[in-house]
N, C-alpha and C positions, 0 to 999 in steps of 0.2 A: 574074309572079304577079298574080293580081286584085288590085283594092284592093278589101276590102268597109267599108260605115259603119255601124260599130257603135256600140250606143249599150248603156252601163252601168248602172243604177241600183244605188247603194249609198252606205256612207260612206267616200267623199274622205278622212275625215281616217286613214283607216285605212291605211298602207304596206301591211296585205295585199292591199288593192283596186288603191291605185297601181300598186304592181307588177305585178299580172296585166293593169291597161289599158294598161302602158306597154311591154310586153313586144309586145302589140300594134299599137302606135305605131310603135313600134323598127324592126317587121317593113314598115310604111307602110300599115297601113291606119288608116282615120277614125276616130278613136273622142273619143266625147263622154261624159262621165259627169255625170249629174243626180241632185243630191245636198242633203242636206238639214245635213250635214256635213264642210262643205266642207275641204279641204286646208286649213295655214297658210299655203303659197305656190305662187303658180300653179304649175303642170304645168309644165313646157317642149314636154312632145312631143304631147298631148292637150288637149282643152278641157273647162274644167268648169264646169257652169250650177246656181249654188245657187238652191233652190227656196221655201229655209226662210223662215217669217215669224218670229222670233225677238220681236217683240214681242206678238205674239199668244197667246192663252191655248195653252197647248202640244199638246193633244187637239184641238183646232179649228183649230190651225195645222196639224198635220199633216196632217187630212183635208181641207182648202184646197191645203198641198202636194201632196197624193196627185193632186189635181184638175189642178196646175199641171204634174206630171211627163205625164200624161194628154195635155194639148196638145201639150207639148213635143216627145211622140214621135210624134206623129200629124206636127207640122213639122217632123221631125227624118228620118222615114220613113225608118230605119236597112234595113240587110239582116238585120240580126238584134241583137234587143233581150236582155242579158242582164241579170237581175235577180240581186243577191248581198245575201243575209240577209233573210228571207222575216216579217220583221216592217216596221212602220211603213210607208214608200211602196209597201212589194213590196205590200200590202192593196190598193191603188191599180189593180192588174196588172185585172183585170173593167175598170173605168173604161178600159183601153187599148185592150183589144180587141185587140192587135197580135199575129200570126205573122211569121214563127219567134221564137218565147221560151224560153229558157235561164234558171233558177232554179239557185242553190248557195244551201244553208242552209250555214249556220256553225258551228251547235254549239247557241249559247243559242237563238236563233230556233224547235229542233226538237223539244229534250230539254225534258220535264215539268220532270226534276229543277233545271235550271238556271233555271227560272221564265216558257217561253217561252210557257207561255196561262194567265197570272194572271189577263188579264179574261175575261170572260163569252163574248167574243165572236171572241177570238184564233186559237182552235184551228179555229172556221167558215172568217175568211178564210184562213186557212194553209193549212184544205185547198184554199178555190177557186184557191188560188197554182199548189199544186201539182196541179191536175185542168187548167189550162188552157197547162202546160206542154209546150211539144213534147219540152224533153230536160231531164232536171235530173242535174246533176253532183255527186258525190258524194266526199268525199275517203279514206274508210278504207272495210274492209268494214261495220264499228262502225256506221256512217252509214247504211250504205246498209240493213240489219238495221232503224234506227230512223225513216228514213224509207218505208220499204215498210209495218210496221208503221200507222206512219202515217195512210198513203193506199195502200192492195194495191194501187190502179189506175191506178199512175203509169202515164205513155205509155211514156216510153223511159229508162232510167236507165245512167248513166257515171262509171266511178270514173277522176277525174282530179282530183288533189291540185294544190296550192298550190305545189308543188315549190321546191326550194333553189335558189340561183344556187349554183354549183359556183366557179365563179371568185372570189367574193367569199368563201365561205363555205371555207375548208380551211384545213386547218393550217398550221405554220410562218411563223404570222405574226409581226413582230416587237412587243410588246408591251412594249419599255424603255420609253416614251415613257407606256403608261397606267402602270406599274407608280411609275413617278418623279412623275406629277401626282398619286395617290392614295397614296405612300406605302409601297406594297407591294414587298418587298424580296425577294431572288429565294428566301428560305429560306423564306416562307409558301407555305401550301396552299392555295388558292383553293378555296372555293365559292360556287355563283352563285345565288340564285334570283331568276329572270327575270321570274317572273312578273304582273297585274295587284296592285298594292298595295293589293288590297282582303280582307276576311276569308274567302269563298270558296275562297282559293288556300293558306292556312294557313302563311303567313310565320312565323307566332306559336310553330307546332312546329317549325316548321327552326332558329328563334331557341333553343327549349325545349332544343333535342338538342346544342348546343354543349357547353354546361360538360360532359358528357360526353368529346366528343369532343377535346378541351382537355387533356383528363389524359393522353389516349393521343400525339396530337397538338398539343404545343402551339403551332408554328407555324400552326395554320389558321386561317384566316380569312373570314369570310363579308361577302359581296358581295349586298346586298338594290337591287330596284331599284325605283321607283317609278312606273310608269308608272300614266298612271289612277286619281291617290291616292283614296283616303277617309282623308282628313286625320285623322281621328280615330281611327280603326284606326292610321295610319300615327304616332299622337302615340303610341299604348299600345302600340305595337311597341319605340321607344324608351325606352319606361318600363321595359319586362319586358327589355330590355340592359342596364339601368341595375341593375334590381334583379337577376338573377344575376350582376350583376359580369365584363360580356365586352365592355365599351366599348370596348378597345383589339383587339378579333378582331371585330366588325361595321362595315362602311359602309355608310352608305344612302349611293348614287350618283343620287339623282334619275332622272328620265326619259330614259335611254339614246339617242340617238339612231341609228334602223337602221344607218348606213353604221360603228357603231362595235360593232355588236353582232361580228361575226366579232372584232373585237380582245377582247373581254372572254371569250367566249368560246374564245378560243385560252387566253387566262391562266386558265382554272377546270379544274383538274382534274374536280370532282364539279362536273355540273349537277344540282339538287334542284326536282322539280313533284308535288305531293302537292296539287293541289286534288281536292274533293270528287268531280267530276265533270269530263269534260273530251269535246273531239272527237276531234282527232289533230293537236295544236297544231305550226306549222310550227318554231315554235322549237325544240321537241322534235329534228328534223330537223336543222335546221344545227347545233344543239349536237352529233349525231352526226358530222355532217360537217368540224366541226373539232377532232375528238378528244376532247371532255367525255364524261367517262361520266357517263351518264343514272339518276338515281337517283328511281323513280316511285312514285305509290301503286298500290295494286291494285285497277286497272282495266281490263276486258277490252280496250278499246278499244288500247293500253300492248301489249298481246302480240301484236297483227298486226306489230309490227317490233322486238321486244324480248323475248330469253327471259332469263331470272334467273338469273344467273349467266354468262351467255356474254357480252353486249356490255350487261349492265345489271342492277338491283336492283330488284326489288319491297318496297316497304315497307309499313307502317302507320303512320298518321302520329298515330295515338294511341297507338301501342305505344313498344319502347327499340328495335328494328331498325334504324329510320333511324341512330341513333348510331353502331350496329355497324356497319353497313355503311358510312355514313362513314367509319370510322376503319381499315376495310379497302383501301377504294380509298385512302383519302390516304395509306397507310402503305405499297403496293407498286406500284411504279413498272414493275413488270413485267405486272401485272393491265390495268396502264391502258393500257400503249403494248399490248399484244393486244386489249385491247378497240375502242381507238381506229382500229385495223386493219380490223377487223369491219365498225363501224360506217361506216365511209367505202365499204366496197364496199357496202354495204345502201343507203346513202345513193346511190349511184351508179346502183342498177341500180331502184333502185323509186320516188327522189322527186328526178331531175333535172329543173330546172323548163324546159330545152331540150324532153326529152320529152313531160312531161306539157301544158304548151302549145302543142309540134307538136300533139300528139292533137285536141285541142281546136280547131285552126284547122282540123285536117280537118271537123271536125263544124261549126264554122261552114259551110264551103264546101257542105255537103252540107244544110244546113239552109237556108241562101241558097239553093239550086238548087231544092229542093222535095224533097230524097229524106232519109230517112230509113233508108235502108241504112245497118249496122255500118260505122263505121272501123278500119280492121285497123291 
């Protein structure tokens, strides 16, 4: 196999990025990621070149960064430059000049509603990101609807998700070990919500639908995580536990770390994501793949791999539905072990991340070469 040297732009401290450059590592080709958010601890298998002036006013830092990633790739002279999340250095991408370029939005980077052209001048560069792309990647149909929107003139577009590590991520793990460090005894009900511990994601109504859930179920117990706090949202989510009286059925677990995410999620019966708006979060995904049933808001985005009632829930998270349906899935043990069925073939045949980063190494190959022919 060739080796080709790729080079990444994104944030480092992100495991979603880690993993798809290391996925590429793995396989031996070069890859470098220029980052303005660097990992907490180096790579082992890639290299990464922080670019950030962190004492510099933060606006004028980053357009010195954007300048600094510019050089970098000009001496870097990759076979193909992939740029991921089409805000801050991806604005830089004109400064590079560089062919073959690869752009993946994220989610917040693309969607209005999630605030990704607050300034004046956001939605200018995002389009020249995406007009100077040769191929931009795409993770759901959802995505691909709002970036076409967008920019109708994209060059070439590919739906190739984030995909699941299948090995890491499936059931039947043993979970004695979390269940004894936190407490959890084998007669509660787990549920999880995974998601950013900020007000967007609406921790505050998963918290709200307990005491309900309580009367029907009183072993269950919810599982809040804290990744990415807003400390002060994250203080008045404790206070609203304290005041409906469910201190002894919620834990905040702090900041998860990836390699323990399959363990918690093997223990959650209900997985719960009711933010406002959303892309096609991978978590979503491995919580399918290791048996949690997915309990969502109503968001079209949520029904390219989730119908209501077969392998998941659609809710409202200002309504009492999420209660119900809580207290449906944790009350029948037959609901979940069919659901959990479901989901792991769905999870198998549409977001193994074996495949959807085969597909992708093809389209490197063919974008290093100079063609631009489909990969089948």
């Amino acid at each position: 196999m060739t080796r080709l040297r790729l080079c990444f732009v994104g944030p480092a401290a992100s495991v979603t990025l880690r993993r798809w450059v290391d996925w590429f590592a793995a396989r031996g080709h070069e890859a470098t990621v220029l980052t303005v958010e660097p990992a907490e601890h180096a790579p082992e298998r890639f290299r990464q070149i922080d670019v950030s002036l962190p004492s510099w006013p933060r606006k004028f830092g980053r357009l010195v960064s954007a300048l600094r990633v510019a050089l970098a790739v000009r001496g870097l002279d990759p076979d193909v430059l992939h740029i991921h999340y089409l805000r801050g250095l991806a604005w830089g991408l004109p400064l590079m000049g560089f062919h073959p370029c690869v752009v993946t939005p994220w989610g917040s980077d693309v969607l209005e509603e999630q605030g990704a052209f607050r300034e004046w001048y956001s939605r200018r560069l995002t389009h020249q990101v995406l007009g100077r792309a040769d191929l931009v990647t795409v993770h759901s149909a959802y995505m691909e609807g709002r970036v076409r929107s967008l920019f109708p003139d994209v060059r070439l577009l590919a739906r190739i998700g984030w995909g699941v590590d299948l090995k890491l991520f499936r059931p039947g793990l043993d979970v004695g070990q979390l269940r004894q460090r936190w407490g959890i005894t084998e007669d509660r009900r787990v549920i999880l919500s995974p998601r950013l511990a900020q007000p967007f994601y609406n921790h505050d109504r998963i918290i709200g639908a307990l005491p309900g859930v309580l009367k029907k179920v009183p072993g269950a117990v919810l599982i809040v995580t804290e990744q990415f706090a807003d400390r002060e949202y994250v203080a008045g989510l404790h206070q609203l536990v304290s005041d409906l009286g469910v201190s002894d059925s919620v834990k905040f677990v702090g900041s998860i770390p990836y390699a323990d995410m399959p363990l918690w999620l093997n223990l959650a019966e209900a997985v719960v994501m009711v933010p406002w708006s959303d892309g096609m979060p991978n978590t979503l995904l491995e919580a399918m793949a290791c048996g949690a049933v997915p309990l969502l808001n109503r968001l079209p985005q949520y029904a390219e791999i989730v119908a209501h009632g077969v392998n998941g829930f659609f809710v409202d998270p200002s309504g009492g539905d999420l209660e119900e349906a809580l207290i449906g899935v944790l009350s029948d043990a037959g609901l979940r072990e069919r659901i959990a069925r479901t989901n792991r073939a769905t999870v198998h045949e549409v977001a193994d991340q074996e495949q959807e980063m085969s597909c992708l190494e093809g389209w490197y190959f063919r974008l290093a070469e100079g063609s631009t022919a489909s990969v089948q």
